[in-house]
C-alpha positions as CSV (number, residue, x, y, z in Angstrom):
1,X,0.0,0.0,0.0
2,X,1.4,3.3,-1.1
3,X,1.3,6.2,1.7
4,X,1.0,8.5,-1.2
5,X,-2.2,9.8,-3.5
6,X,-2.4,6.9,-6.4
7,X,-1.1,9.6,-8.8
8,X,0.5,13.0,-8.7
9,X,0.0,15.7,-11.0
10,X,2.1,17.4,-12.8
11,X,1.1,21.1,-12.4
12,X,3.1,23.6,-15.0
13,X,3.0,27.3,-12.8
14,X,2.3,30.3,-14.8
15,X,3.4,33.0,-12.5
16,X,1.4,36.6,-12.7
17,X,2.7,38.2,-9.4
18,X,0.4,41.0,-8.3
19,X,-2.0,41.1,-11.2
20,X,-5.3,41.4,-10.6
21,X,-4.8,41.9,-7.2
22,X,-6.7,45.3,-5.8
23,X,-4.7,46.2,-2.3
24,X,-1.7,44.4,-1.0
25,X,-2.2,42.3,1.8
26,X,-0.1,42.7,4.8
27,X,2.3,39.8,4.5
28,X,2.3,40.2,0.5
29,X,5.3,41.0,-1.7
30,X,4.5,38.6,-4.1
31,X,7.3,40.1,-6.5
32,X,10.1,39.1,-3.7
33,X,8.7,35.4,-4.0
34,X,8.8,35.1,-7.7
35,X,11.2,37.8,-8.7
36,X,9.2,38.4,-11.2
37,X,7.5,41.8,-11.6
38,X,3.7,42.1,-12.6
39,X,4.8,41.4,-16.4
40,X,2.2,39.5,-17.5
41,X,3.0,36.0,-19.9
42,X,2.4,36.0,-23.6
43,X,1.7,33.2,-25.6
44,X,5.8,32.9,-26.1
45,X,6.4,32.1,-22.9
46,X,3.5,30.1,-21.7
47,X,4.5,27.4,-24.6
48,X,8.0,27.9,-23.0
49,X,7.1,26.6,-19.7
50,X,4.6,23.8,-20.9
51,X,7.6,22.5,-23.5
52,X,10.4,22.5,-20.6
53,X,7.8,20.9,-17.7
54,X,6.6,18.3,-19.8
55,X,10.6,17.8,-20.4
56,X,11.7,17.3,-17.6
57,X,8.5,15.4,-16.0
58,X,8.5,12.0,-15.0
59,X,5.7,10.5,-17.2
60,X,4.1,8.7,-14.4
61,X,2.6,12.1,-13.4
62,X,-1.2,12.7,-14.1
63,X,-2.8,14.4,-14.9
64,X,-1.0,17.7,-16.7
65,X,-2.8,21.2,-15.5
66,X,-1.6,25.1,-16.4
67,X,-2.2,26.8,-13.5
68,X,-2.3,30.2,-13.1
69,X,-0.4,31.6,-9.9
70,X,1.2,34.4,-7.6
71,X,-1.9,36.3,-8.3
72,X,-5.8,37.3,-8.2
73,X,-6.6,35.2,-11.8
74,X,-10.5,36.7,-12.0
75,X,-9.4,40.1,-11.1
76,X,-7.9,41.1,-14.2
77,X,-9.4,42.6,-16.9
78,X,-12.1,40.9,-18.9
79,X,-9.7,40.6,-22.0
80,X,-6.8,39.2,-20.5
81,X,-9.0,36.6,-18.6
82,X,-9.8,35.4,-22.2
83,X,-6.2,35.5,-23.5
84,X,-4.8,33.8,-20.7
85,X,-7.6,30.8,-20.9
86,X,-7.4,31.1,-24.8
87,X,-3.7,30.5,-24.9
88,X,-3.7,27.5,-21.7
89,X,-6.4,26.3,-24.0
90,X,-4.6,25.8,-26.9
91,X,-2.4,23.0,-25.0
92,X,-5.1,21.6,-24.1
93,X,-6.4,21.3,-27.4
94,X,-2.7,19.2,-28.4
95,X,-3.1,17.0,-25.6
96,X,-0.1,18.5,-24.3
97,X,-1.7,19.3,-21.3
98,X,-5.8,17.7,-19.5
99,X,-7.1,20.9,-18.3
100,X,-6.4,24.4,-15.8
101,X,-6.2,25.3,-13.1
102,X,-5.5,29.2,-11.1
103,X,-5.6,31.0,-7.5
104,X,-7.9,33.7,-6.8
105,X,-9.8,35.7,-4.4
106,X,-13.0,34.9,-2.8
107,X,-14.1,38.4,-3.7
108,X,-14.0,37.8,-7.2
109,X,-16.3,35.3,-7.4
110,X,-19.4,35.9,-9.3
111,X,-21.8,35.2,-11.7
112,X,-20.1,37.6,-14.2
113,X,-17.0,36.6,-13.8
114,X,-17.7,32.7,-13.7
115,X,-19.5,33.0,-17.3
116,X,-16.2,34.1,-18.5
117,X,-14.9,30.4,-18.0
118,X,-17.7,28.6,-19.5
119,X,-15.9,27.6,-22.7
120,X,-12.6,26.9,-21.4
121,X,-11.4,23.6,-19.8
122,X,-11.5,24.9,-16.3
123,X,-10.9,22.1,-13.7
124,X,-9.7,23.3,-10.0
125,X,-10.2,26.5,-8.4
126,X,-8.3,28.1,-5.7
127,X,-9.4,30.2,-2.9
128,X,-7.2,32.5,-0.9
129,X,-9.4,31.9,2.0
130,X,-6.0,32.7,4.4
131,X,-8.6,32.6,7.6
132,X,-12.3,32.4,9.0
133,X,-11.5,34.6,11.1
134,X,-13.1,38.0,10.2
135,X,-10.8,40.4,13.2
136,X,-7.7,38.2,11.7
137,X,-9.0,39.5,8.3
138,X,-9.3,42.6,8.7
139,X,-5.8,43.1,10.6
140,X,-4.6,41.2,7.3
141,X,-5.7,43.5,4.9
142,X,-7.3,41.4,2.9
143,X,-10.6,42.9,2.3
144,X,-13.1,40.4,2.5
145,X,-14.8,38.3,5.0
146,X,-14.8,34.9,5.9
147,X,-18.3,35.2,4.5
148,X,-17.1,36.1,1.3
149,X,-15.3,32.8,1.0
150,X,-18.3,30.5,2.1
151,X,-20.2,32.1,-0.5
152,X,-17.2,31.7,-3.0
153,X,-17.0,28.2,-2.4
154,X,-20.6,27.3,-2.9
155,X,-20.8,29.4,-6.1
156,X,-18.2,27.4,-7.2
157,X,-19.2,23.7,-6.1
158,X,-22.6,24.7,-7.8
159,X,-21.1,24.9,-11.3
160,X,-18.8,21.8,-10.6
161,X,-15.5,22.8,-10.1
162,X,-13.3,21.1,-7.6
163,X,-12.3,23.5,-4.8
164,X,-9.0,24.2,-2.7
165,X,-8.8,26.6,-0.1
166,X,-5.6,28.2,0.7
167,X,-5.1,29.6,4.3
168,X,-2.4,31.0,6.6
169,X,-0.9,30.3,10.4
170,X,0.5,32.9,12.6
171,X,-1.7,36.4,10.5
172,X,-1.4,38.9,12.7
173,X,-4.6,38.8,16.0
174,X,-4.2,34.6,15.2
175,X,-4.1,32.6,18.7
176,X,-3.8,28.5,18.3
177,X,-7.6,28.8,19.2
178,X,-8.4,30.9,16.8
179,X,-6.3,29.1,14.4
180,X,-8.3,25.7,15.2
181,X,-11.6,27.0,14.6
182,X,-10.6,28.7,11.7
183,X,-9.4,25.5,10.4
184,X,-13.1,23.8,11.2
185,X,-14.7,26.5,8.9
186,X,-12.8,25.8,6.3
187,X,-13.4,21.6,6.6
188,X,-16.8,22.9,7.2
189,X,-17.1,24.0,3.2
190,X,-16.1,20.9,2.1
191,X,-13.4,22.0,0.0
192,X,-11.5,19.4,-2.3
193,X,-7.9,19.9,-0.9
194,X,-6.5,22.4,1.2
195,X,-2.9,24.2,1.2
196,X,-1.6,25.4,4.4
197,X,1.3,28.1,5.0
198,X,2.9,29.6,7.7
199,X,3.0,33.6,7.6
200,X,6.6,34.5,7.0
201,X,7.6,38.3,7.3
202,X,8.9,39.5,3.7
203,X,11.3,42.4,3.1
204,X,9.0,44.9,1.8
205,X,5.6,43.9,3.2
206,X,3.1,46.0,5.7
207,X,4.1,43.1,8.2
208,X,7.9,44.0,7.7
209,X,6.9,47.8,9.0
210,X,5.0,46.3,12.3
211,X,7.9,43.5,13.0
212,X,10.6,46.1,13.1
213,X,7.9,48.7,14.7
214,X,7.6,46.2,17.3
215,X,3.9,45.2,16.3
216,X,4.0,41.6,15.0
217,X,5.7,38.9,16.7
218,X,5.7,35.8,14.4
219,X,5.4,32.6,14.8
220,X,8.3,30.5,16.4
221,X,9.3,27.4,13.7
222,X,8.1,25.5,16.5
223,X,4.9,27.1,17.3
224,X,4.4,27.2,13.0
225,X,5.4,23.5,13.2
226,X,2.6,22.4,15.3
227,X,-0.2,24.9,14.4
228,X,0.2,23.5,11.0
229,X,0.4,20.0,12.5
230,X,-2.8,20.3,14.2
231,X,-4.8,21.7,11.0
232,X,-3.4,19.1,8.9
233,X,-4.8,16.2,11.3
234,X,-8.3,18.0,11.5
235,X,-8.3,18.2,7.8
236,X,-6.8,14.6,7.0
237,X,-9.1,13.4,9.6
238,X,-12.0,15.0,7.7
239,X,-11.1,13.1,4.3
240,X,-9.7,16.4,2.9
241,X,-6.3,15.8,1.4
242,X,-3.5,18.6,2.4
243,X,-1.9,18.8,-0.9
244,X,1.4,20.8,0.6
245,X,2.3,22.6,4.0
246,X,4.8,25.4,3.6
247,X,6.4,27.6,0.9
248,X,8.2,26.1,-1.9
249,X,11.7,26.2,-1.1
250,X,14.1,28.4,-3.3
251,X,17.3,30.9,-3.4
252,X,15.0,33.7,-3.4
253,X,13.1,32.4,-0.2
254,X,15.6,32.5,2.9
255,X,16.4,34.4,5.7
256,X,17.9,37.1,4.7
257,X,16.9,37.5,1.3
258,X,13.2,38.0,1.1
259,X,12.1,36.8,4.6
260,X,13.0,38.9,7.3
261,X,11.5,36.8,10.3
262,X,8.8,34.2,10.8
263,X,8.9,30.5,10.3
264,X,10.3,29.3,7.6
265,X,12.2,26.1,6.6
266,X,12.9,24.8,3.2
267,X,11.6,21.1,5.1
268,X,8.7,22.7,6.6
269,X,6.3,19.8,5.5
270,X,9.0,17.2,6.4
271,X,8.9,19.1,9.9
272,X,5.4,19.0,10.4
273,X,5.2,15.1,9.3
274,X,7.4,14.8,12.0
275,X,5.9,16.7,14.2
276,X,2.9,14.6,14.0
277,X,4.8,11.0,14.6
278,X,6.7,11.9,17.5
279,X,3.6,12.8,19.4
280,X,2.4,9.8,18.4
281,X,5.3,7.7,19.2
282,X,5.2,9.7,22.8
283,X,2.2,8.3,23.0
284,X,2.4,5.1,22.4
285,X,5.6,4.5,24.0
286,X,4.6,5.3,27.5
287,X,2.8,1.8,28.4
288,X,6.5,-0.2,27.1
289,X,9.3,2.2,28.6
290,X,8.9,0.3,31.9
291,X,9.2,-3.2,30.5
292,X,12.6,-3.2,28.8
293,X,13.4,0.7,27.4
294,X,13.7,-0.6,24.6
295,X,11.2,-0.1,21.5
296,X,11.0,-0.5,18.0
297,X,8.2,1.6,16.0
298,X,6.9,0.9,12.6
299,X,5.3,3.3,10.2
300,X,4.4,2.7,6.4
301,X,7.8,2.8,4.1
302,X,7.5,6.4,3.0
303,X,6.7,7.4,6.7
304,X,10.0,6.0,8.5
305,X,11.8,9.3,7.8
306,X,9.2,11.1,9.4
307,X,9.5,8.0,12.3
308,X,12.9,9.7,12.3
309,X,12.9,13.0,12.3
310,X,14.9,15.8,10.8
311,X,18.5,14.6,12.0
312,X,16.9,11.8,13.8
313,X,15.4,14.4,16.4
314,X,12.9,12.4,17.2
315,X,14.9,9.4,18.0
316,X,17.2,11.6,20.5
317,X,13.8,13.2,21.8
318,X,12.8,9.7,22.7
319,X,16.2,8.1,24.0
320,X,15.9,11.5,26.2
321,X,13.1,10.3,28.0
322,X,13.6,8.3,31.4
323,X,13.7,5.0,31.2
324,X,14.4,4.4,27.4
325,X,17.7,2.7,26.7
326,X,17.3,2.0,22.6
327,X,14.8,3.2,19.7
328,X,15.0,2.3,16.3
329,X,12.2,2.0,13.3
330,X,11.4,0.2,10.3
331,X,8.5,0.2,8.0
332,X,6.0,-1.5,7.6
333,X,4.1,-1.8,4.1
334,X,0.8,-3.4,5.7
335,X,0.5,0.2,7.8
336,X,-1.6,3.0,5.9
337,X,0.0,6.3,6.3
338,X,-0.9,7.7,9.9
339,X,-0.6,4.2,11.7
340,X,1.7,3.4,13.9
341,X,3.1,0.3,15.6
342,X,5.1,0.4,18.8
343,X,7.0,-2.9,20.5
344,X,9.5,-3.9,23.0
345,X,11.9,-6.3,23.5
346,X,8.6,-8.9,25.0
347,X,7.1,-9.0,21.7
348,X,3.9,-7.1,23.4
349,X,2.9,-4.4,20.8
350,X,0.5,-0.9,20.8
351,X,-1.0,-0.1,17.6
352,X,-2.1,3.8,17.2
353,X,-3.1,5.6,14.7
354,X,-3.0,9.5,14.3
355,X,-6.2,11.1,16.4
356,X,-8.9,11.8,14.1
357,X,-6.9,10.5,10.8
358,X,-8.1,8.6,8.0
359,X,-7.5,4.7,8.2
360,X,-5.6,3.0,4.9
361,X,-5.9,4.0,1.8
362,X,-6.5,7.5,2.3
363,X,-4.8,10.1,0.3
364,X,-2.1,11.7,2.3
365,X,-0.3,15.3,0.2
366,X,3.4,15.8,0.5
């Protein structure tokens, strides 16, 4: 049994930083991410990426979207809207790619603007929800409510399309209440998979101004860690695949070049993954240490570097504890991807599985 999603797709980003986008949110300098101004892609260099993704993909990966990212796709102009479709369409058309995909506001979600993708292969939409939260919302900048997105989201189930809702950790006036409920309103719509990032403070942003001011404390990696941790167990547990946790690692994205604070780590997901085990193994563990100290856990195959930890930090976390003299793991292929299996040097054995997590066979993102 695979711990993974029976097929991955290959998705070709088409950047359009800041377009369409009517205020800048407080943690926003979506330039600084790309490095790419708001230039928007012609025709030339959408075939450009499409040719060098479907180069250097695997062809195991399925199926091929254009997506439209880095900025608010339905709030540009009625023109380019069309052009952009018109020219992602075109590869459809070749079989070069199955259909498109792009990221937009909740705000922008009407009946005008949903006629305008009517005749284009239009398969997955993208919400920056961020939060449920409306007082989180407004200290964000972001100009809508968390109204706004229900609505959004039902517009859009209503005509079909599948769903993702995007949301943030650690916006400014977030607690790790506020951040759990938040994370039930969004579960509550249903959505079709879910991306979830910690707020990291870029050079250039409102939030930059109100760190050095004094104003924003971010997140700790540790506190982004297991906020993230705990949404992505609500969600899994819900049967609503987390397709990625934490920003796409790159040269551009490190401490001291765009981000000026908050928690980032080019392992984030890796981090949270772990996160999750070791409580688990804590767990489980605590009915064996007095027996023999020693225990062997088991997780699915592609789990037993989470098992792990980054640096084996988890193993040294659990040796720390009294009593244990020895830890090691191994995997299991029988396990579905948040089981666990704990046992000692008696053979006696706990079996656990993440609270509120899907059994086997669920889809599990990276």
């Amino acid at each position: 049994m695979s711990a993974d999603a029976p097929s991955k797709p290959l998705i070709i980003p088409i950047f359009i930083p800041h377009a369409g986008c009517p205020h800048r949110c407080a943690f926003c300098d979506q330039a600084a991410i790309t490095h790419v101004r708001s230039t928007l892609p012609d025709n030339a260099a959408i075939d450009a990426q499409v040719r060098n993704f479907r180069f250097a993909a695997r062809p195991d990966r399925h199926p091929v979207q254009i997506a439209f990212y880095g900025g608010n796709f339905l709030g540009l102009s009625e023109s380019t809207i069309h052009s952009l479709l018109t020219a992602a369409r075109e590869h459809v058309r070749r079989g070069d790619v199955h259909s498109i995909r792009f990221s937009t506001r909740p705000d922008t979600i009407d009946d005008r603007r949903l006629a305008l993708l009517s005749d284009f292969p239009v398969r997955e939409v993208e919400l920056g929800a961020q939060s449920m939260d409306d007082r989180v919302l407004a200290l964000s900048n972001r100009g809508h409510t968390a109204e706004t997105t229900r609505r959004a989201a039902a517009m859009l189930k209503a005509r079909g399309y599948n769903v993702g809702i995007q949301m943030m950790v650690g916006l400014p006036g977030e607690d790790p209440e506020g951040a759990a409920a938040s994370g039930r309103a969004v579960a509550d719509l249903r959505p079709d998979f879910v991306r979830i990032y910690p707020t990291v403070v870029l050079r250039g942003s409102v939030l930059a101004r109100r760190f050095r001011e004094g104003r924003y404390p971010p997140l700790s990696l540790a506190d982004g860690v297991g906020r993230t941790a705990a949404l992505r167990l609500l969600f899994e547990g819900r049967g609503i695949p987390v397709i990625r946790t934490g920003l796409q690692a790159s040269a551009d994205l490190a401490p001291g070049a765009a981000i000026v604070a908050g928690p980032y780590h080019p392992a984030f997901g890796h981090l949270v993954l772990s996160k999750i085990f070791l409580d688990m193994m804590v767990d489980a563990s605590g009915e064996l240490i007095a027996a023999s100290g020693e225990l062997f856990f088991k997780a699915h195959p592609r789990r037993v570097n989470a098992l792990r930890g980054m640096g084996n930090g988890n193993l040294r976390a659990l040796e720390s504890r009294p009593g244990v003299r020895s830890v090691r793991v191994g995997g299991d292929p029988a396990l579905g991807p948040w089981d666990l299996t704990v046992s000692d040097r008696t053979g006696r054995t706990i079996f656990r599985r993440a609270v509120g997590s899907p059994g086997p066979g669920s889809s599990t993102g990276a």
